[in-house]
MARMILO-493496 format. One record per residue (C-alpha): residue in one letter; x, y, z. Coordinates in steps of 0.2 Angstrom, whole numbers, always signed. Layout:
{'a',{X,Y,Z}},
...
//
This chain:
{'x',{-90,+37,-82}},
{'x',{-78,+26,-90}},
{'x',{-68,+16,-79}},
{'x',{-50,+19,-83}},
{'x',{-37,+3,-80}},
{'x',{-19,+7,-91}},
{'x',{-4,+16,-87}},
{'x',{-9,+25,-104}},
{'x',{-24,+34,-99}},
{'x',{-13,+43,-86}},
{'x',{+3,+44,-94}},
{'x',{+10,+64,-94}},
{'x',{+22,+66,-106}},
{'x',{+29,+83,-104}},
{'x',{+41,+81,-88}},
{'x',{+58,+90,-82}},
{'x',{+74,+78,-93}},
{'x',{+92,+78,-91}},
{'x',{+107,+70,-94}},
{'x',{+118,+61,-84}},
{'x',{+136,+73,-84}},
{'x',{+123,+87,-84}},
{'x',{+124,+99,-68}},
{'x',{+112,+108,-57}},
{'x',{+116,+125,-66}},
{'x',{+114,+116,-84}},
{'x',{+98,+108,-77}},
{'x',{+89,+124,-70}},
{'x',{+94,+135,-85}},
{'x',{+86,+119,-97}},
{'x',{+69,+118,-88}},
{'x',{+68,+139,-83}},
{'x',{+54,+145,-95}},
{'x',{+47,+129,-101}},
{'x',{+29,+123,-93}},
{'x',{+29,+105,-87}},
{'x',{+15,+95,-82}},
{'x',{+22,+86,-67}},
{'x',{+38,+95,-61}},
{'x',{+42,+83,-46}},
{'x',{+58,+77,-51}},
{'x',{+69,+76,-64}},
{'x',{+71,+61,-74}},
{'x',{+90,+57,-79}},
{'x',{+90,+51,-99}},
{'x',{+106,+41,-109}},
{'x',{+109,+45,-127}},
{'x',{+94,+31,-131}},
{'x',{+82,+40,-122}},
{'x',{+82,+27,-109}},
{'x',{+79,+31,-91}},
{'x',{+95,+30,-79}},
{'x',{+88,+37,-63}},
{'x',{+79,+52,-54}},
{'x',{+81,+65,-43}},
{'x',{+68,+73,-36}},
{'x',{+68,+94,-36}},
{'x',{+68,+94,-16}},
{'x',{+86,+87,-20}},
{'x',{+91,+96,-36}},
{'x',{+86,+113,-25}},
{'x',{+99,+108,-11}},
{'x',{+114,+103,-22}},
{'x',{+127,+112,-27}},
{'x',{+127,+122,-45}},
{'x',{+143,+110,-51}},
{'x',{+136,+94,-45}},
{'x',{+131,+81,-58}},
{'x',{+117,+72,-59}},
{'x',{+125,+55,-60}},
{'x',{+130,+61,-41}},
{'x',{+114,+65,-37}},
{'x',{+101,+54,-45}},
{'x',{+93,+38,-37}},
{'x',{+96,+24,-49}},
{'x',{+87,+6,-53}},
{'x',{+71,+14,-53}},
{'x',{+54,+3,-56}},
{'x',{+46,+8,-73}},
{'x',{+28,-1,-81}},
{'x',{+22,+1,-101}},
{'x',{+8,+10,-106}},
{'x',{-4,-9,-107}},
{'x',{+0,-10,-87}},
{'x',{-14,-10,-76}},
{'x',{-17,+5,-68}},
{'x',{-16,-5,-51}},
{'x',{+1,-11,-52}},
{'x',{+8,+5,-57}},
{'x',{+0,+10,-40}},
{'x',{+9,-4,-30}},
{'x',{+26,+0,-38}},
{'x',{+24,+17,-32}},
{'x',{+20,+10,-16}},
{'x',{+34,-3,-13}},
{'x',{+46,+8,-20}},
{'x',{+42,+24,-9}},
{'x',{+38,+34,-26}},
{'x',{+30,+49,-30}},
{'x',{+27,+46,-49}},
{'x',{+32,+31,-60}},
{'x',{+40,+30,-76}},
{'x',{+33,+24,-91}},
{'x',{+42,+16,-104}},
{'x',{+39,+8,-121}},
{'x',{+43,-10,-129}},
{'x',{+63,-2,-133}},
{'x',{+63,+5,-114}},
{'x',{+64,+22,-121}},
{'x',{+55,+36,-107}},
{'x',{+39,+41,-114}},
{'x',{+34,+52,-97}},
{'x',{+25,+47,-80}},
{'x',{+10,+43,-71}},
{'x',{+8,+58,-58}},
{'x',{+6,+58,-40}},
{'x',{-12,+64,-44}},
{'x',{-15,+51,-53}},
{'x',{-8,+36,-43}},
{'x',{-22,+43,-30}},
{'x',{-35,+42,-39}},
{'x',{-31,+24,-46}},
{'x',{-31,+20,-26}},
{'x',{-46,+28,-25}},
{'x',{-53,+17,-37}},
{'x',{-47,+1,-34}},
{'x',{-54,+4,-15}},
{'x',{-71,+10,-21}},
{'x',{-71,-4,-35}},
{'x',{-68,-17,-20}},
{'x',{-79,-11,-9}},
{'x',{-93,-13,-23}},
{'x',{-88,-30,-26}},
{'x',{-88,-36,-7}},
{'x',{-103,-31,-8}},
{'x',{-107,-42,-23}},
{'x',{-107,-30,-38}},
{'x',{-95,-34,-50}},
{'x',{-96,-27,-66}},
{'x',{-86,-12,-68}},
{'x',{-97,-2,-79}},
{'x',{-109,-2,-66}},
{'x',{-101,+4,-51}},
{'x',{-99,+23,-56}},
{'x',{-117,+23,-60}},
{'x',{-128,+13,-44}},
{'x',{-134,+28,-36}},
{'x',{-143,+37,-50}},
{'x',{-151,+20,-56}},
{'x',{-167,+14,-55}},
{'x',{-174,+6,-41}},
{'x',{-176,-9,-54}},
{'x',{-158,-11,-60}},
{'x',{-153,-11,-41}},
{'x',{-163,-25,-39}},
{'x',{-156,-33,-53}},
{'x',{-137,-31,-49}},
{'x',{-140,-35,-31}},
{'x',{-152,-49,-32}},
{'x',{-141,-63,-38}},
{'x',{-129,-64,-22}},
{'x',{-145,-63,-10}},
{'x',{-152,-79,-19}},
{'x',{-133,-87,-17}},
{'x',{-136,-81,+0}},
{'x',{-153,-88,+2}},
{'x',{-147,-104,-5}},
{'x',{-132,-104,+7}},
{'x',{-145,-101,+23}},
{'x',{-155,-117,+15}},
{'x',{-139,-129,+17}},
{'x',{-137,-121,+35}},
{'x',{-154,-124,+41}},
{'x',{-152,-143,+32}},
{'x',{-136,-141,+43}},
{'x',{-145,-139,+59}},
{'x',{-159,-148,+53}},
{'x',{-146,-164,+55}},
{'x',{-143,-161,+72}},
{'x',{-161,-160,+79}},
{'x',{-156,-174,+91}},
{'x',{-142,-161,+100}},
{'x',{-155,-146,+100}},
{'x',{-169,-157,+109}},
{'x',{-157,-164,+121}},
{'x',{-151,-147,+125}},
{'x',{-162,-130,+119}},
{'x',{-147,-117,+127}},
{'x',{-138,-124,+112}},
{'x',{-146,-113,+102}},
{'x',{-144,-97,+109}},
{'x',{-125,-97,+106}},
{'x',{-129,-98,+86}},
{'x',{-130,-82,+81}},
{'x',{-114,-77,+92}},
{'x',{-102,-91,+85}},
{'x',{-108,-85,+66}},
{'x',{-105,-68,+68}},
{'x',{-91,-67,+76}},
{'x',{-84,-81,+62}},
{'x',{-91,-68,+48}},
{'x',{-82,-54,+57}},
{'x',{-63,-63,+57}},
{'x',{-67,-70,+38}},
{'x',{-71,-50,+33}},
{'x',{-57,-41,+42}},
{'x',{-46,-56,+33}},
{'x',{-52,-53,+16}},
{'x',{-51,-33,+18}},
{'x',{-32,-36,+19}},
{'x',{-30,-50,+10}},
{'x',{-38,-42,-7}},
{'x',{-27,-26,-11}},
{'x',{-13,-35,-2}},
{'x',{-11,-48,-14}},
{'x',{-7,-34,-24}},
{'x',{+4,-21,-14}},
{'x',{+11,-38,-4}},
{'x',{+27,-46,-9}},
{'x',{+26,-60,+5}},
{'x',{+24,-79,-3}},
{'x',{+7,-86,-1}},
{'x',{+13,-95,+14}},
{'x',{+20,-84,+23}},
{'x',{+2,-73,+20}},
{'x',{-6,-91,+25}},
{'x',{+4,-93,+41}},
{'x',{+1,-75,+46}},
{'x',{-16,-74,+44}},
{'x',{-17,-94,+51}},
{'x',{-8,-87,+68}},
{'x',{-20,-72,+70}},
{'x',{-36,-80,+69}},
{'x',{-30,-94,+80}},
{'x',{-24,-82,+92}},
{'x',{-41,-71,+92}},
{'x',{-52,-84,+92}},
{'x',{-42,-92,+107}},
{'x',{-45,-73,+116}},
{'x',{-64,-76,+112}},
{'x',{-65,-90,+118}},
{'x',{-55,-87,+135}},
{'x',{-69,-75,+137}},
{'x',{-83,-85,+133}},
{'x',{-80,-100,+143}},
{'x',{-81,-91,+159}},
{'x',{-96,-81,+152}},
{'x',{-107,-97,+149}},
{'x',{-102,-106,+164}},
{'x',{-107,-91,+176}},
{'x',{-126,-90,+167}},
{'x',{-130,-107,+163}},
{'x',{-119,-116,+177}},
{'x',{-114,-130,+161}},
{'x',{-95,-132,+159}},
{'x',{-97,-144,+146}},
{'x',{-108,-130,+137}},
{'x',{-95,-117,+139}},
{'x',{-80,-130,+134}},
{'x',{-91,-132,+116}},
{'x',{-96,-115,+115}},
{'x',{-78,-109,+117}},
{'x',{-68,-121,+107}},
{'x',{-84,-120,+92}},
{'x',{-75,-98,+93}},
{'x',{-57,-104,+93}},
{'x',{-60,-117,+77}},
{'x',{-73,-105,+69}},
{'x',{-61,-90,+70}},
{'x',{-47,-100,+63}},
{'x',{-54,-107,+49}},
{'x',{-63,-90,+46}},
{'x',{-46,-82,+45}},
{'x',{-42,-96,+29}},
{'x',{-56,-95,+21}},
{'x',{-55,-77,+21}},
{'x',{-36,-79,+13}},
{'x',{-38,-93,+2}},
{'x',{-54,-88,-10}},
{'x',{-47,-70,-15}},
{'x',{-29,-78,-17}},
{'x',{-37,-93,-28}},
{'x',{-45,-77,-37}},
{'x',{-29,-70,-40}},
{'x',{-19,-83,-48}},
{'x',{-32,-86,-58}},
{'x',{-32,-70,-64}},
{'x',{-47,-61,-58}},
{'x',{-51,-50,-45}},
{'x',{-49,-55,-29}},
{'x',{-61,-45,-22}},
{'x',{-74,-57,-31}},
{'x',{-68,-70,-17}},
{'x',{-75,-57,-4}},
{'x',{-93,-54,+3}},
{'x',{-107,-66,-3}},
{'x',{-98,-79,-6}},
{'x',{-86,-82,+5}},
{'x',{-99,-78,+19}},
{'x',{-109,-93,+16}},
{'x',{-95,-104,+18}},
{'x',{-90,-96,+34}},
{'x',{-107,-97,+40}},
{'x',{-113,-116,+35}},
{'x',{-93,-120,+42}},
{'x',{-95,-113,+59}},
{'x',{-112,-117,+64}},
{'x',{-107,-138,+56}},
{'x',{-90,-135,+66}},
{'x',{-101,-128,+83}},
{'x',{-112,-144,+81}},
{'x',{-103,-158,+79}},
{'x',{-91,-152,+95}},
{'x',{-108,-147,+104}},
{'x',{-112,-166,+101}},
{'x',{-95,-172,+105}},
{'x',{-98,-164,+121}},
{'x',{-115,-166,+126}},
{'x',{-119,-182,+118}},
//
């Protein structure tokens, strides 16, 4: 199945047109016997074949027979080319509350619209395509076809991101390897690793599941996005840790334990919540997918991050 990306491969041409001083009786005898393809709305053309505004059927219905559709139609509407991505035609329905979206040519003439069909499919896509690539598979031609592959091939698209991740776990084990002092001096410092990592995993996947079709649907600045996503980890990692504190105390009877264990959540969790931001963003302005900043990679660096943050404050406290 070929994965479709333009405005183009959508485009339906053959949709309801009218002229601005045209009235609803004008408009109903034009478009009574033809068939259109999309028949949502009526799109208002000048003498130039370029688009004034809409009004959508539910509204031409309703009116009355003498009203003109410069009284009626919704103006300064958002319009893409035929060489558009397919996913910003999406957004622009999206921000702009829109059922269908114009398309227009280099002159700005009307040339038809992308269909409400259409536009949820193209979300379909985009969702499914991410999903794939969170899960490190990231050529295109390949994600329609994974499940009637041989086992072989699927060993050869998912392979690569579980040797990055292997490699990953090597610089983590060196990690811990270099704080062989802080586990001999205190064994129960162990047992809080796995917690600290996956909870820090967790924050940096939640974040990169908004963050990678928000940079798209999103009109916010990068620091604003920043900010807010700076502020929700902080915030959840300072809940964790107001529950873990307690928690480690009452079993192990070590409050300098729980103070390392519950400020190593609270810093993890924060910079969980960045990490998660920043890589698809970087992705992004340079052009790519940012969904390629999710999943493997940005995992490893959460990981090796939180369990070298959990050390070196285990050590401040305990050493």
């Amino acid at each position: 199945m070929q994965h479709i990306e333009t405005a183009s491969h959508h485009l339906l041409r053959a949709v309801p047109r009218a002229g601005a001083s045209d009235t609803v009786s004008t408009v109903f005898n034009n478009i009574r016997g033809h068939h259109y393809e999309s028949a949502t709305t009526i799109y208002i053309l000048d003498e130039y074949k370029r688009l004034l505004g809409l009004v959508p059927m539910a509204k031409l219905i309703a009116a009355q027979p003498e009203d003109q559709m410069s009284a009626l139609m919704r103006r300064n509407i958002p319009t893409a080319f035929l060489n558009d991505d397919q996913e910003r035609v999406a957004a622009l329905a999206v921000h702009h509350s829109l059922s269908a979206i114009p398309i227009i040519d280099n002159e700005k003439q009307f040339l038809g619209v992308v269909p409400p069909t259409s536009l949820i499919r193209i979300l379909r896509e985009e969702h499914l395509e991410d999903l794939h690539r969170i899960s490190g598979i990231s050529d295109k031609a390949k994600l329609y076809s994974l499940n009637d592959a041989s086992a072989v091939r699927r060993v050869k698209d998912r392979l690569p991101w579980l040797i990055v991740g292997f490699l990953g776990s090597m610089i983590a084990t060196l990690v811990m390897s270099s704080f062989e002092a802080t586990l001999q001096a205190k064994i129960a410092v162990a047992f809080f690793i796995p917690a600290i990592v996956y909870l820090a995993d967790a924050i940096g996947t939640q974040t990169e599941a908004i963050t990678v079709r928000g940079l798209s649907l999103s009109e916010l600045s990068l620091q604003q996005l920043f900010f807010g996503e700076f502020k929700t980890g902080a915030l959840i990692g300072l809940i964790l840790a107001s529950i873990a504190i307690p928690v480690v105390y009452i079993f192990f009877g070590d409050y300098q334990l729980a103070f390392a264990v519950g400020i190593s959540l609270f810093a993890a969790g924060t910079i969980a919540s960045c990490i998660g931001l920043l890589f698809p963003w970087l992705l992004f302005k340079l052009g790519k997918d940012p969904a390629l900043g999710s999943g493997p990679v940005a995992t490893i660096i959460q990981d090796v991050l939180s369990i070298l943050i959990y050390f070196l404050i285990v050590t401040f406290f305990l050493i």
